[in-house]
C-alpha positions as CSV (number, residue, x, y, z in Angstrom):
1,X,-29.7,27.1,-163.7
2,X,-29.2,24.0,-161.3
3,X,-31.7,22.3,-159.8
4,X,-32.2,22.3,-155.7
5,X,-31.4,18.7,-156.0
6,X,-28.5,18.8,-157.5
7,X,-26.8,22.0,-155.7
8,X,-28.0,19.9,-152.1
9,X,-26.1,17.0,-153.7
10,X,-23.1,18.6,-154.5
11,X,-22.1,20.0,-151.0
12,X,-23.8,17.5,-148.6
13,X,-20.2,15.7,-147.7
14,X,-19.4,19.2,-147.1
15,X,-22.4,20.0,-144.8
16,X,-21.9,17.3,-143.2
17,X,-18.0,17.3,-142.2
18,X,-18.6,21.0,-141.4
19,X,-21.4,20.3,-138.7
20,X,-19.4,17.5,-137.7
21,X,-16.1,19.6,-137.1
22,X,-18.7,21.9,-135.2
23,X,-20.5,19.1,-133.3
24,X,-18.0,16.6,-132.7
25,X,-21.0,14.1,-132.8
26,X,-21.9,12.3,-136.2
27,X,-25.4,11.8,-135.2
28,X,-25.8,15.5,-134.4
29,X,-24.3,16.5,-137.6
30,X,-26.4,14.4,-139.8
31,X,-29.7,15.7,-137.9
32,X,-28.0,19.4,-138.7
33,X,-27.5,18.6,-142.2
34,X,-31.5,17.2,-142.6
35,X,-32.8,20.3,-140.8
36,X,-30.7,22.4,-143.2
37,X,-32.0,20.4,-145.9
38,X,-35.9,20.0,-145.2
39,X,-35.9,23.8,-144.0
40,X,-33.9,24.6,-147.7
41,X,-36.2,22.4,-149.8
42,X,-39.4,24.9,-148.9
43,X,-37.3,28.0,-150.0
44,X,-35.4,25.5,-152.8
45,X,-36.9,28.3,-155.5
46,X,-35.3,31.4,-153.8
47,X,-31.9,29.5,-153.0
48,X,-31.3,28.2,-156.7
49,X,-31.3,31.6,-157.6
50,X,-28.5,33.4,-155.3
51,X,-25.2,33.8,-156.9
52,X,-23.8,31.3,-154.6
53,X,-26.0,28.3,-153.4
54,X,-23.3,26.1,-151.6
55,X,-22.5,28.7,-149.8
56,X,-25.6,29.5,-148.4
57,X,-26.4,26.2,-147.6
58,X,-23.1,26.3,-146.0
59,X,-23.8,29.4,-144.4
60,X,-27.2,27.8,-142.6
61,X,-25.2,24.6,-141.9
62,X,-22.7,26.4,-139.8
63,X,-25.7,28.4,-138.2
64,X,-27.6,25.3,-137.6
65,X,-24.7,23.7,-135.7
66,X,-23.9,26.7,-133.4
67,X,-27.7,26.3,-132.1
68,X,-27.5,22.8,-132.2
69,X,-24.2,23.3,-129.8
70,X,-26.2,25.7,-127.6
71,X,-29.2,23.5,-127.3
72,X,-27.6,20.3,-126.0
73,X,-28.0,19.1,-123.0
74,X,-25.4,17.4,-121.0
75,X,-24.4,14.1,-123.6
76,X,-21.1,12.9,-123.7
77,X,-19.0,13.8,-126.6
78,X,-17.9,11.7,-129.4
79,X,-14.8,13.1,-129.7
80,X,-13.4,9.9,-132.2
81,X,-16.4,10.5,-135.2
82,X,-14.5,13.5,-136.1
83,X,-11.2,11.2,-136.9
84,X,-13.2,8.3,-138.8
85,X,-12.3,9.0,-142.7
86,X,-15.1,8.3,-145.7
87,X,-12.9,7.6,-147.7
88,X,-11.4,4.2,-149.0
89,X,-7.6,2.9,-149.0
90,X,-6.1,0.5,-150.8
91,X,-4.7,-1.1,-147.9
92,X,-5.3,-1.9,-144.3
93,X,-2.2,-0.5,-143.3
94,X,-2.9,2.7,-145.2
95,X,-6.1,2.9,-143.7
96,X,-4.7,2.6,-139.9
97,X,-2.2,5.4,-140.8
98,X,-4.7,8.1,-142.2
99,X,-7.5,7.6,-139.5
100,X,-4.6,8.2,-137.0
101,X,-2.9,11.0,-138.5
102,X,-6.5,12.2,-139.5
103,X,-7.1,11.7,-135.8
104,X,-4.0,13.6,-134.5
105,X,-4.7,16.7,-136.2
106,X,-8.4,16.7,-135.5
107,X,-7.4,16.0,-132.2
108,X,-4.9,19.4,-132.5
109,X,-7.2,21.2,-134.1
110,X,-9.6,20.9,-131.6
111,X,-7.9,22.8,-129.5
112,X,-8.0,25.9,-131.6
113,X,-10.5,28.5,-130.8
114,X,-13.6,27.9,-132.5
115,X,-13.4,30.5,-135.2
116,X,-10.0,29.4,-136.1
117,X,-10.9,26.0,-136.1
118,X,-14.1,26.4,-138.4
119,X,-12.2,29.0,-141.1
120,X,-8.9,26.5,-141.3
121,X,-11.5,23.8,-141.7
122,X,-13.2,25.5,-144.7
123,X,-10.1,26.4,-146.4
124,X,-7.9,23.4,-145.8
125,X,-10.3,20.4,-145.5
126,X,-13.0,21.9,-148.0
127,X,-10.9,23.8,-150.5
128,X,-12.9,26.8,-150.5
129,X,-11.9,30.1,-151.6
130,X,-11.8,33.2,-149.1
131,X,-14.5,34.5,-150.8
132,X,-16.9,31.3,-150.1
133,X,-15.6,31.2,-146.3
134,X,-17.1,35.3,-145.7
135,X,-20.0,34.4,-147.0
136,X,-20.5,30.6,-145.4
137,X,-19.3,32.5,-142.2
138,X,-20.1,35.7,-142.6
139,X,-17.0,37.3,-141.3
140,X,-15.1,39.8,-142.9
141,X,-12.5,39.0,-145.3
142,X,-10.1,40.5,-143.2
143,X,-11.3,37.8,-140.1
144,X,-11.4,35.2,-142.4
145,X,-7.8,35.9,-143.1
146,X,-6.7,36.9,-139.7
147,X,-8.2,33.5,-138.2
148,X,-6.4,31.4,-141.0
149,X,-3.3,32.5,-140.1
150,X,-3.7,32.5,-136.7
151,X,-5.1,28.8,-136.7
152,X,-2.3,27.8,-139.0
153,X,0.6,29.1,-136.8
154,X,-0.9,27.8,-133.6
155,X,-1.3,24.3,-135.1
156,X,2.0,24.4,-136.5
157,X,3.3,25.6,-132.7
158,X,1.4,22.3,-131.8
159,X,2.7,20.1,-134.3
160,X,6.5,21.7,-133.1
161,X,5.9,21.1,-129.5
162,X,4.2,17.4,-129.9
163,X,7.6,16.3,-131.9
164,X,9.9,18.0,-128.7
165,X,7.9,16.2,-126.5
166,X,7.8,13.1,-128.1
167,X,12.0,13.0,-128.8
């Protein structure tokens, strides 16, 4: 059996970029992922026990960030800490290129609805199976399928009608 700390280490990048897809604010999603965090280390026991820890923990992450959303009060939104990437390039060009194609899709995919948005997130930028999304999300497997699909198609219809534009 894992450990707490080592379950909490494994998936905080992914705590983290989901409360940030959520928030839109980095500052808010690293509070989210320490409440998640601090509240999960007193029932750490219980949690290394369920079948499927990171999931839970994602489960209260995406939980967190929806009363985090409807507890805010009027702040602007940082709407650019959604396109900065963690990750390191070999070059500065390279670098330049992903945050702004990293930036263009988080900036399309914003404009999906918000269950869309979070279940192409989970899949696509996480990796996880359709059997980890229900039970981060709780949806059905059937809306967890239904949602992908849609949220693929409308940001591919995006995509299409960015490239007429552009032309």
């Amino acid at each position: 059996m894992q450990s707490f700390t080592s379950i909490a280490d494994s998936v905080r990048d992914r705590l983290y970029r989901l409360a940030l897809r959520m928030t839109g604010d980095g500052g808010d999603a690293e509070d989210v992922v320490q409440e998640v965090l601090i509240s999960s280390w007193q029932k750490r026991e219980e949690i290394v026990r369920l079948d499927n820890p990171p999931a839970w923990l994602l489960k209260m992450t995406h939980n967190r960030a929806i009363d985090r959303l409807r507890s805010r009060s009027s702040r602007s939104n940082n709407e650019g800490a959604a396109a900065h990437s963690d990750q390191c390039l070999e070059t500065p060009h390279r670098l330049v290129e992903t945050e702004d194609t990293l930036y263009h899709i988080h900036r399309l995919m914003a404009r999906l609805p918000a269950e869309q948005r979070i279940v192409l997130h989970l899949r696509e930028v996480e990796g996880m199976s359709y059997r980890e999304i229900v039970e981060a999300t709780g949806l059905t497997m059937e809306k967890v399928k239904v949602y992908l699909h849609r949220g693929r198609m409308q940001l591919r219809e995006l995509l299409l009608n960015e490239k007429i534009v552009e032309r």
